[in-house]
TORKOL-863114 format. One record per residue (C-alpha): residue in three letters; x, y, z. Coordinates in Angstrom, 2 decimals. Layout:
residues N
code;X;Y;Z
Ala;X;Y;Z
...
***
This chain:
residues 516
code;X;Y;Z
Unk;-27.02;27.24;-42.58
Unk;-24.05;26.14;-40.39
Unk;-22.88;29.52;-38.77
Unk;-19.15;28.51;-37.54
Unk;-18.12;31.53;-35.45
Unk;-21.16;30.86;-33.49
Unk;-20.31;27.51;-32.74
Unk;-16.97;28.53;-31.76
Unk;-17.99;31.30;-29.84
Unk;-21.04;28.97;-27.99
Unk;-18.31;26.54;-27.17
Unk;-15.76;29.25;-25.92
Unk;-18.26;30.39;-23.50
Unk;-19.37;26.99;-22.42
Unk;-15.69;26.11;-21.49
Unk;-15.31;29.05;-19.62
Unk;-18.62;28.25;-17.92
Unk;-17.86;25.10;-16.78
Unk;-14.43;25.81;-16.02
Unk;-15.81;28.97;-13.73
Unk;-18.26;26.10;-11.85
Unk;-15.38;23.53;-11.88
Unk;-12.96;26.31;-9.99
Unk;-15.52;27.07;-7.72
Unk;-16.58;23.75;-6.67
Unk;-12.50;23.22;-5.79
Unk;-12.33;26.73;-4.26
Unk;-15.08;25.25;-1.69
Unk;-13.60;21.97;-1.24
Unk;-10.12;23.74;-0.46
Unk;-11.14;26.30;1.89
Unk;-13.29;23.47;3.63
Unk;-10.30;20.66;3.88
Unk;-6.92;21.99;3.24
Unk;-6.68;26.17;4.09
Unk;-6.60;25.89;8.21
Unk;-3.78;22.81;8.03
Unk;-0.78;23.71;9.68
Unk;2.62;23.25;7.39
Unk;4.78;19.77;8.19
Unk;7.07;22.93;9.63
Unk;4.22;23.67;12.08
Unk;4.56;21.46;15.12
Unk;0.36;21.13;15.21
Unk;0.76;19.10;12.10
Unk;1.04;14.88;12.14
Unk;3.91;14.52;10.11
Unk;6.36;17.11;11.90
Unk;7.78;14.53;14.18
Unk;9.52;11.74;12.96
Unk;7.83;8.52;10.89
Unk;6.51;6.38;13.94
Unk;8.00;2.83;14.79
Unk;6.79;-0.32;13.62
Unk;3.73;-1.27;15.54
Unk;4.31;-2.35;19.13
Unk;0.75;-3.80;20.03
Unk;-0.82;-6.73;19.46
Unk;-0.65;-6.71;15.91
Unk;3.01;-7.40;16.89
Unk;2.61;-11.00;15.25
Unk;5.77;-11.89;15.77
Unk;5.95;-11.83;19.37
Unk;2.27;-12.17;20.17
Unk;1.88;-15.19;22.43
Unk;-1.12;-16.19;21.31
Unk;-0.08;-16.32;17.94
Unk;2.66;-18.46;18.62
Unk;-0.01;-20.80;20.78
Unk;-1.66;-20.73;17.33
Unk;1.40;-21.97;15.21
Unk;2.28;-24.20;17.99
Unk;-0.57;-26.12;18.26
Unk;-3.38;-25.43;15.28
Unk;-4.12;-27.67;12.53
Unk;-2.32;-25.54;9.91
Unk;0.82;-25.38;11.41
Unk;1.45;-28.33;13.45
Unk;5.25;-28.52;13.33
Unk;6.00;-24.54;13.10
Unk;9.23;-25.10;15.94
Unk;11.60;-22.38;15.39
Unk;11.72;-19.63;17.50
Unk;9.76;-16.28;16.26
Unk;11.47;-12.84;15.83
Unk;12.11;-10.79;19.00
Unk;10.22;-7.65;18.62
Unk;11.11;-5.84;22.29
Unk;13.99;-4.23;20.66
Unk;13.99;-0.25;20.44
Unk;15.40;-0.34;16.91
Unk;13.65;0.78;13.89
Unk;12.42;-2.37;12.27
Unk;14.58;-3.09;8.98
Unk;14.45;-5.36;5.95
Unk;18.64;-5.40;6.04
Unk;18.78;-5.99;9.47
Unk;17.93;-9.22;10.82
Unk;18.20;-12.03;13.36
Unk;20.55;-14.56;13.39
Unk;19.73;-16.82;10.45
Unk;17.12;-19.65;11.38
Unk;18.05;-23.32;10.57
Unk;17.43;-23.88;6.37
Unk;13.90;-24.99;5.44
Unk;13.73;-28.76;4.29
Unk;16.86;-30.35;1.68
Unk;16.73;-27.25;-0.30
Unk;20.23;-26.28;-2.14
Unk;20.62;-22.69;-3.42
Unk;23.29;-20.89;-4.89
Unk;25.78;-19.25;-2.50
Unk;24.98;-15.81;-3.85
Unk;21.75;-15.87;-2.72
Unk;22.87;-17.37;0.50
Unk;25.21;-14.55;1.27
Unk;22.76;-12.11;0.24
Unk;19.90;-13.53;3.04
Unk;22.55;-13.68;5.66
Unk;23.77;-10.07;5.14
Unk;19.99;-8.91;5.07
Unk;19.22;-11.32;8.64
Unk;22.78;-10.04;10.16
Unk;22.67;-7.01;8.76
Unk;26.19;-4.49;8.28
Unk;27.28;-1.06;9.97
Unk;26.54;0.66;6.63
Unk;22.53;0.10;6.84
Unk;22.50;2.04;10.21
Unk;24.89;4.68;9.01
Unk;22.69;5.08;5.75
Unk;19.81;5.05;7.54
Unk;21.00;7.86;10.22
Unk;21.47;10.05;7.23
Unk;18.46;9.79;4.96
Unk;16.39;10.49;8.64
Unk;18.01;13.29;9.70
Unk;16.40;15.32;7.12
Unk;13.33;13.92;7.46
Unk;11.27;16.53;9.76
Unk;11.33;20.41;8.46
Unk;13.18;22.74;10.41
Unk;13.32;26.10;8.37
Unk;10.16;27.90;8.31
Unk;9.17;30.05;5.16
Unk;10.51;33.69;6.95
Unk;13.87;31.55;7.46
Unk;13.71;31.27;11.14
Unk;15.38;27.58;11.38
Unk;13.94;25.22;14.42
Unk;15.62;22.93;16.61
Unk;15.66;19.66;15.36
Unk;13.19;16.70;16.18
Unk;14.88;13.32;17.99
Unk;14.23;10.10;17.20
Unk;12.25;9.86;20.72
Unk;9.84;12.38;19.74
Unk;8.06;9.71;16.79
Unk;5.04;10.56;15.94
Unk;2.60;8.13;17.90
Unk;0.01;7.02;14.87
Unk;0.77;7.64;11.17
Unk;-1.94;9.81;9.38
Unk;-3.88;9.63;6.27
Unk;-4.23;12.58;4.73
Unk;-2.94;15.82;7.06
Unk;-0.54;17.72;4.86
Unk;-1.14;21.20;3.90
Unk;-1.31;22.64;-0.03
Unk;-1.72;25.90;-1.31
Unk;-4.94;26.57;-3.57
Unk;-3.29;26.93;-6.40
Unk;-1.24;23.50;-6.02
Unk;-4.97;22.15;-5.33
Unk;-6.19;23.46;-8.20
Unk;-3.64;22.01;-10.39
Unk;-4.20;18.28;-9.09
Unk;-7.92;18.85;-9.56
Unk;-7.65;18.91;-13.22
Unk;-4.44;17.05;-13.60
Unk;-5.29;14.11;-11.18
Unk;-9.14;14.16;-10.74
Unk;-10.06;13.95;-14.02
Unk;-7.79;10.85;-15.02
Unk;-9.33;9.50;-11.65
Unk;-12.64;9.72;-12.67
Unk;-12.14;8.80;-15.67
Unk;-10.30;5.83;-14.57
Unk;-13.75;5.06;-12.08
Unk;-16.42;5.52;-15.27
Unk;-14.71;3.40;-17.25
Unk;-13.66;0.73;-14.75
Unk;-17.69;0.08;-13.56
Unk;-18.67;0.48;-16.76
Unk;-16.76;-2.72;-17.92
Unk;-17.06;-4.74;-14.83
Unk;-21.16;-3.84;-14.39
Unk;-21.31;-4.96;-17.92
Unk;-19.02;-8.40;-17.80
Unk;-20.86;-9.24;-14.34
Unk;-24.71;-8.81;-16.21
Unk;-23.05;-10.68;-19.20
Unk;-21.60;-13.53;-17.12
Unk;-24.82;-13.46;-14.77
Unk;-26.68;-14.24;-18.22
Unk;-24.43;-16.87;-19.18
Unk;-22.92;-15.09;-22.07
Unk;-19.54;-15.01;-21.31
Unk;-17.09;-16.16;-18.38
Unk;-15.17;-14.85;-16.03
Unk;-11.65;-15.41;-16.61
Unk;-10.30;-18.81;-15.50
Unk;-9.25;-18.87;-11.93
Unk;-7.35;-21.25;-9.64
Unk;-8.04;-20.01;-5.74
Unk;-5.72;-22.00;-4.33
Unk;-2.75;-20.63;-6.59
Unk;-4.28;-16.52;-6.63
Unk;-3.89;-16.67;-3.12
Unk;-0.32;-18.24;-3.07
Unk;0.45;-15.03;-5.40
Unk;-0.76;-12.55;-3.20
Unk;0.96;-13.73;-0.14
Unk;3.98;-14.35;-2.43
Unk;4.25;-11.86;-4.71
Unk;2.64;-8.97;-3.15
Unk;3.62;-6.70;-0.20
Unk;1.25;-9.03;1.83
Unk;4.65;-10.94;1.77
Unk;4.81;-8.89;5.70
Unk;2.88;-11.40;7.52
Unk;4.89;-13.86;6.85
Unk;5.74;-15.22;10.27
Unk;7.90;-18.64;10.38
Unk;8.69;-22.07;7.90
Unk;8.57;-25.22;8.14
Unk;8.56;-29.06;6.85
Unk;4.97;-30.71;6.22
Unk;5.14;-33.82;4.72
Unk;8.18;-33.13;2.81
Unk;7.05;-29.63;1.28
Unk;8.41;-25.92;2.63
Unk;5.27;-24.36;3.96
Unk;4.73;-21.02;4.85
Unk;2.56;-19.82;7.67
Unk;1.13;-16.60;7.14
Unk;-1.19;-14.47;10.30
Unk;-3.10;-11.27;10.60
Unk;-4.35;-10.15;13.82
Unk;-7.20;-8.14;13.69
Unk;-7.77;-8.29;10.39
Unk;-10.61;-6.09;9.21
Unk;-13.08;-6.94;6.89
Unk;-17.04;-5.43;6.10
Unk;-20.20;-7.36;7.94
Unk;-23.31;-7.95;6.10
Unk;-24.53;-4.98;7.55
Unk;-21.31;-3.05;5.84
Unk;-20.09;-2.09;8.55
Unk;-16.17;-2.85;10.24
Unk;-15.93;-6.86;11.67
Unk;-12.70;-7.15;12.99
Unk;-11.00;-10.83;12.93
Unk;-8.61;-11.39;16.29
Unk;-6.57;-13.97;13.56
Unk;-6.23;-15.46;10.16
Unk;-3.99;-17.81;9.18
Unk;-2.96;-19.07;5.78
Unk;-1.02;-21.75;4.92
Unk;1.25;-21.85;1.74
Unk;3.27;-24.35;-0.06
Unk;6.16;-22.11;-1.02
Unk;7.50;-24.26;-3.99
Unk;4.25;-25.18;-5.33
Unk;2.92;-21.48;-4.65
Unk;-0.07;-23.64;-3.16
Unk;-2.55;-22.22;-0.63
Unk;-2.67;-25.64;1.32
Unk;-4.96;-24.14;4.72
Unk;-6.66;-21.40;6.03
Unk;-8.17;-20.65;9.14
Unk;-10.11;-17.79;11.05
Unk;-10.87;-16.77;14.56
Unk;-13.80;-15.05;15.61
Unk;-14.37;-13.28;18.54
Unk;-16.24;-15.64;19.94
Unk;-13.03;-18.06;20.37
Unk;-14.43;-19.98;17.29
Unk;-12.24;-21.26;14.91
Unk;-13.66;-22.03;10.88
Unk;-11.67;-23.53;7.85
Unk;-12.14;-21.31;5.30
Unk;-11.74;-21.33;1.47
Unk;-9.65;-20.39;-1.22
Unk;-11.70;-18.05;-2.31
Unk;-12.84;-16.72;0.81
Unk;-8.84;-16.18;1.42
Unk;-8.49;-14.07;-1.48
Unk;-11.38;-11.47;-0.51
Unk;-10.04;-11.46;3.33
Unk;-6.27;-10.94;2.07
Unk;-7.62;-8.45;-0.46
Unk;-9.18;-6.47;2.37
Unk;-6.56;-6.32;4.40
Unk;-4.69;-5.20;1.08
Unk;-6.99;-2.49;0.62
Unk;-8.00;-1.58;4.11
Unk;-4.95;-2.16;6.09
Unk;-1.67;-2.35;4.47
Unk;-2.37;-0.25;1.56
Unk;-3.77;2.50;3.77
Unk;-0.66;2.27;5.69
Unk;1.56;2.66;2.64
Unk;-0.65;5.78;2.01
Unk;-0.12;7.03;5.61
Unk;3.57;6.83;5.67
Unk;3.95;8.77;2.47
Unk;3.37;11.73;3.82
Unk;6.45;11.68;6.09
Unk;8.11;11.31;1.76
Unk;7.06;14.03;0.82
Unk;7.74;18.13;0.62
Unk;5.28;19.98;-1.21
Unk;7.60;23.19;-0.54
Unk;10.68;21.75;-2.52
Unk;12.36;24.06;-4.52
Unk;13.01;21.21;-6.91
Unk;10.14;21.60;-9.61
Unk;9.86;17.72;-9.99
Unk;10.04;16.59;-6.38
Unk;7.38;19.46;-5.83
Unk;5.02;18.01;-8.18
Unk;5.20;14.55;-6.66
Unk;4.21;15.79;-3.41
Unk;1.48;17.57;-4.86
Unk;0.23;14.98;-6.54
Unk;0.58;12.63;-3.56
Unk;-1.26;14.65;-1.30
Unk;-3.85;14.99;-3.48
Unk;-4.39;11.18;-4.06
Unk;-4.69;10.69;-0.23
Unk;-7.13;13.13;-0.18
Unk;-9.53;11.48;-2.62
Unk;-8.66;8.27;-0.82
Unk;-9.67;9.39;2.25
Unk;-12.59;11.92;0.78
Unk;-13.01;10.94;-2.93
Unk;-13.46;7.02;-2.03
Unk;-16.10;7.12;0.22
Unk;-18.35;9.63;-1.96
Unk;-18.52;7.36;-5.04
Unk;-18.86;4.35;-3.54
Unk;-22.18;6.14;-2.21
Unk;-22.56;7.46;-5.85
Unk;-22.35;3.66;-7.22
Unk;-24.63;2.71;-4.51
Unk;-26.94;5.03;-5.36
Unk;-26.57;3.95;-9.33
Unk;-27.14;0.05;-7.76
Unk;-24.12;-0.83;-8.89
Unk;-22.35;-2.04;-5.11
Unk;-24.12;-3.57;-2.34
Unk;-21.96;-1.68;0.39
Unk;-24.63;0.67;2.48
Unk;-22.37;3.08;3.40
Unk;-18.80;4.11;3.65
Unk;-18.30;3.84;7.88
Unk;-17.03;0.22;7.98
Unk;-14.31;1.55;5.25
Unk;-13.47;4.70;7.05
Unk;-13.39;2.79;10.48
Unk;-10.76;0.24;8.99
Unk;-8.72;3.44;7.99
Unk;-8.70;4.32;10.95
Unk;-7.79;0.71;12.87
Unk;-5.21;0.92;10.53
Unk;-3.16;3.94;11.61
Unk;-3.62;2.95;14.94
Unk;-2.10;-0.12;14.12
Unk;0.12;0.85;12.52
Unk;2.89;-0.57;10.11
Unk;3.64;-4.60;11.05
Unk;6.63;-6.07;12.65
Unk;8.47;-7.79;9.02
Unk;12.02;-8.62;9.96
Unk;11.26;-12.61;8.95
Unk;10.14;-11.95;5.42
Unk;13.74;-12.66;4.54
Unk;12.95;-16.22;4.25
Unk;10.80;-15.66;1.53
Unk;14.07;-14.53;-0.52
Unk;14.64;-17.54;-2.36
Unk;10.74;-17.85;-3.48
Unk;9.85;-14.22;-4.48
Unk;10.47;-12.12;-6.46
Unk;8.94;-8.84;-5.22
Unk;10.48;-9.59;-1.52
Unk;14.07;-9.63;-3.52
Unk;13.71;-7.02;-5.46
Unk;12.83;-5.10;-2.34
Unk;15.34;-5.55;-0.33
Unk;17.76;-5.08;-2.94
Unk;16.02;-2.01;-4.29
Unk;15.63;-0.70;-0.83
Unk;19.14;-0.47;-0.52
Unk;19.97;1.50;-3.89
Unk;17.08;3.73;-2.25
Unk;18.46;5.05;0.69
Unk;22.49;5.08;-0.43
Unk;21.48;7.23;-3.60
Unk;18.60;9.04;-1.27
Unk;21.73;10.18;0.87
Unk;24.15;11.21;-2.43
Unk;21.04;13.42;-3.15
Unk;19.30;14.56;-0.72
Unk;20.29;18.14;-1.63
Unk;17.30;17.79;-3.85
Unk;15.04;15.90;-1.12
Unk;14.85;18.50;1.89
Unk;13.12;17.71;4.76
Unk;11.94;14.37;3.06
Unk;12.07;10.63;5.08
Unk;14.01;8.35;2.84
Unk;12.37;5.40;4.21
Unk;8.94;7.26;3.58
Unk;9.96;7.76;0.54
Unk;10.81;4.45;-0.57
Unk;7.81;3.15;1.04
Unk;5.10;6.03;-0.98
Unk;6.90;5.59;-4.18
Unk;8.23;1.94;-5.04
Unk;6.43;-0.05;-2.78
Unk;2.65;1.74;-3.10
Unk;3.57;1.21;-7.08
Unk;4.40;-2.29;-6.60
Unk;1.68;-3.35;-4.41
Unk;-0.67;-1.89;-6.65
Unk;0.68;-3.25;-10.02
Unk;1.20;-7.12;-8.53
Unk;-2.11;-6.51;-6.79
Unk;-3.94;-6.26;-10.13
Unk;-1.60;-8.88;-11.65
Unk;-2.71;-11.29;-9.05
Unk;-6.70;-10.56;-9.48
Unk;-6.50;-10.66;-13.32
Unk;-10.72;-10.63;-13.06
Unk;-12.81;-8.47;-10.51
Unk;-15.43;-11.26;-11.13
Unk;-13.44;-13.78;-9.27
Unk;-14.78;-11.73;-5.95
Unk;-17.24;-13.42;-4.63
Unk;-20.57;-11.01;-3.52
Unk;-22.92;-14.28;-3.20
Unk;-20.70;-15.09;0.09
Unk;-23.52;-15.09;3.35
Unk;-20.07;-13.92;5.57
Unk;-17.65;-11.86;2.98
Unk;-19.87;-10.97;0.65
Unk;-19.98;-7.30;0.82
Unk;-16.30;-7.26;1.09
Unk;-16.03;-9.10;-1.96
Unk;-17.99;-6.75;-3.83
Unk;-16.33;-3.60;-2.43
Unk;-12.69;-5.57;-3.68
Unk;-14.51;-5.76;-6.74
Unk;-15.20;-1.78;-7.68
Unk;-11.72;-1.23;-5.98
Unk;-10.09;-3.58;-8.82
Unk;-12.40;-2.41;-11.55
Unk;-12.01;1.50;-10.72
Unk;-9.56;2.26;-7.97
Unk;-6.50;0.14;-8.70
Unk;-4.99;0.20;-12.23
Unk;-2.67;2.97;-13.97
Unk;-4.64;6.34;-14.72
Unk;-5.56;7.41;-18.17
Unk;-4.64;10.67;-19.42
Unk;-1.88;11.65;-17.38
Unk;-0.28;14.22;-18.86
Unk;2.90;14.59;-16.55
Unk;5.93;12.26;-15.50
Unk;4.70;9.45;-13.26
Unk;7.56;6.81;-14.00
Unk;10.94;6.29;-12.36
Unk;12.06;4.85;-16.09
Unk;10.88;8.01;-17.87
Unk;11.99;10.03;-15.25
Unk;15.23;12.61;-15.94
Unk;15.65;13.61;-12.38
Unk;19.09;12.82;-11.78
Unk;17.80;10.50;-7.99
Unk;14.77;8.80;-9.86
Unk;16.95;8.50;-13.07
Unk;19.99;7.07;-11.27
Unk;17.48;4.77;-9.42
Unk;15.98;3.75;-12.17
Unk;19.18;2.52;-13.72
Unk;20.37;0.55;-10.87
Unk;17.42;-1.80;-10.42
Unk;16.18;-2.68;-13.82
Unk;19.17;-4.32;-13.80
Unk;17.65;-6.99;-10.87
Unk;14.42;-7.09;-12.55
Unk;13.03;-5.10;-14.78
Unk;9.13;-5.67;-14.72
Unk;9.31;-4.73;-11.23
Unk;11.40;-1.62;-12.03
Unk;9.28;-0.79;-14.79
Unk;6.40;-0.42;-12.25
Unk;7.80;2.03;-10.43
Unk;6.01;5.23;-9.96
Unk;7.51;8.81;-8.76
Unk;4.03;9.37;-6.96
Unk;0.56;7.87;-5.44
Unk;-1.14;8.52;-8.72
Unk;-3.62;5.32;-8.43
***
């Protein structure tokens, strides 16, 4: 006979079981990572100086010589003549403030609107600098919990390197995001392999296809339409078409062995009206230089995606952030930011060894990933002042610079709410980790167009595989606000309002958070 208080009473005491092993297991994990970091107040922490400059090394594309060699004399970019950005200046690098505009690409005509806006984002205005004075000046913490207030930081005293995951919670903020971010994460991993394991042994036993795929046009996309849209680096006429050059410099990608190969450069060639790749190229250490494919493009500009830019995005949220914000909602976005990071930089690493384990990825082990991490905040965040002359192609690159804009006046109107917070850290953890994201997985509409059979990029190709099945794509089960449109924050709200009016599938991909 069915006894129901004993069911009910077995299940009570399961619960609180679980939940008692569940609490402990977090307890561990926070007393082992997060109780001896130092407060962004706390000078020993990353984050308490100022967000560092653009990169000033040789991933300085714009004003590497040997890059410009490249351009000047390689088969994919033959005719690239005008002059590359200067990059010597001691001036944060800006979207709105630019050089002097460059001669106009080919017989194009567009509308004077558009050519107004592009010169006022290459010239630049005095409001840009004035808005950008204020929304930094707040950016570093100066008032310690006991209300002892320190001496501000100066723009000289940058941090060096940005940092992945640094900032400091209390237990009990940990323990929220471990049931309120975790769990959708997780759940967001299962069910991610579980459909791409099972379309790749389908598709491997010729019952079904992957979806259809044009290389050539997926990679004009992602260097398009994606925040990849950075290494953009000059125009030109080929033939009678407007063609895009596109170069990495030490791009980072996993060896067979699955371990970090670094690239000195990659170059891509795009046909900007046809959104056509139309070359690539890659260097080798050796001096060596080899044409490479379509598809091959898409797995190299994925990683760098994934391993570089993305991880850079990640970095420079934390200078975005205040998890000590005496506004509730602003609070929770930090919290739930600084959690993400720290099962990107943790989480990541410990289920790919988990799939690897199941057989379901070919990738070893997790030190080639963790080493690109760590090139990447080294290398920090590229040189980007010539993506302007992607305006009248892409969309993403003008809603950005239009967005970015709104950002940082309305970031200034309210930054009573956003204490000790970088504006332009903001900006860049919020909309543009959202977008790159979203337009990421618009781009690869199929994991299964990775290819894992390649001899050189195969094991990148299937680690961008479980990163689009299981890393990449909106949570389930959030149970909290996540969306500048659903937002009622009177910032994310106003936001909101002003740039669903320059396009709204962009705006509507907004998120408040890194919550994927």
């Amino acid at each position: 006979m069915f006894d129901f208080n004993f069911w009910v009473g077995s299940s009570f005491v399961l619960i609180v079981l679980i939940n008692a092993l569940w609490i402990t297991r977090q307890y561990k994990c926070w007393c082992r990572d997060f109780a001896s970091r130092p407060l962004r107040v706390d000078e020993g922490s990353p984050s308490n100086k100022p967000l560092p400059r653009t990169s000033k090394d040789k991933a300085r594309r714009a004003s590497d010589e040997k890059v410009i060699a490249t351009l000047a004399s390689g088969k994919l970019a033959r005719a690239a003549t005008h002059a590359l950005a200067e990059e010597e200046e001691e001036e944060q690098v800006d979207m709105d403030e630019h050089r002097t505009a460059a001669p106009r690409i080919g017989e194009r005509e567009s509308d004077d609107k558009m050519d107004h806006f592009q010169e006022m984002c290459r010239n630049g205005t005095k409001t840009p600098k004035e808005i950008r004075s204020n929304v930094r000046s707040d950016a570093v913490p100066s008032v310690r919990r006991d209300g002892k207030r320190l001496r501000r930081k100066k723009s000289s005293e940058r941090a060096e390197v940005l940092n992945f995951d640094h900032v400091h919670l209390t237990w009990w903020s940990f323990l929220w995001g471990s049931y309120f971010v975790e769990i959708p994460a997780a759940l967001q991993v299962i069910a991610g392999m579980f459909m791409v394991t099972v379309r790749g042994h389908l598709s491997r036993m010729g019952l079904m296809k992957p979806r259809p795929c044009d290389p050539a046009k997926v990679v004009g996309e992602l260097l398009l339409e994606t925040m990849q849209a950075v290494h953009m680096v000059s125009m030109d006429v080929q033939a009678g078409r407007d063609i895009a050059h596109f170069v990495w410099v030490d791009l980072c990608f996993l060896g067979s062995n699955s371990d970090m190969v670094i690239a000195p450069e990659v170059i891509v060639d795009v046909d900007v009206n046809a959104r056509l790749m139309t070359g690539a190229e890659i260097r080798w250490l050796s001096g060596k230089k080899q044409l490479i494919s379509a598809t091959q493009a898409i797995t190299l500009i994925s990683c760098n995606t994934i391993m570089s830019n993305h991880v850079t995005i990640h970095a420079s949220a934390n200078w975005g952030l205040n998890p000590e914000a005496k506004d509730p909602f602003v609070k929770q976005n930090a919290i739930v930011t600084v959690i993400y990071n720290y099962f990107g930089a943790r989480g990541f690493s410990e289920v790919r060894g988990l799939l690897y384990n199941l057989g379901l990825v070919s990738v070893e082990h997790s030190k080639g990933f963790l080493d690109s991490l760590d090139h990447s905040m080294k290398k920090g965040v590229p040189p980007h002042k010539q993506v302007v002359d992607l305006l009248p192609y892409s969309d993403v690159v003008t809603f950005v610079v239009k967005a970015r804009r709104h950002f940082l006046t309305l970031f200034d109107q309210y930054k009573n709410y956003l204490e000790d917070i970088d504006g332009e850290a903001m900006f860049i953890g919020t909309v543009l980790h959202s977008l790159d994201h979203s337009l990421w997985c618009k781009v690869i509409g199929d994991p299964l167009w990775f290819d894992v059979k390649d001899p050189v990029f195969g094991k990148s190709a299937d680690l961008m595989r479980i990163t689009r099945a299981g890393f990449a794509d909106d949570l389930p089960a959030v149970l909290f606000t996540k969306k500048y449109r659903d937002a009622s924050h009177p910032f994310y709200k106003t936001f909101y309002e002003k740039v669903v009016k320059i396009n709204k599938e962009l705006a509507d991909m907004m998120d408040t958070c890194i919550i994927k």
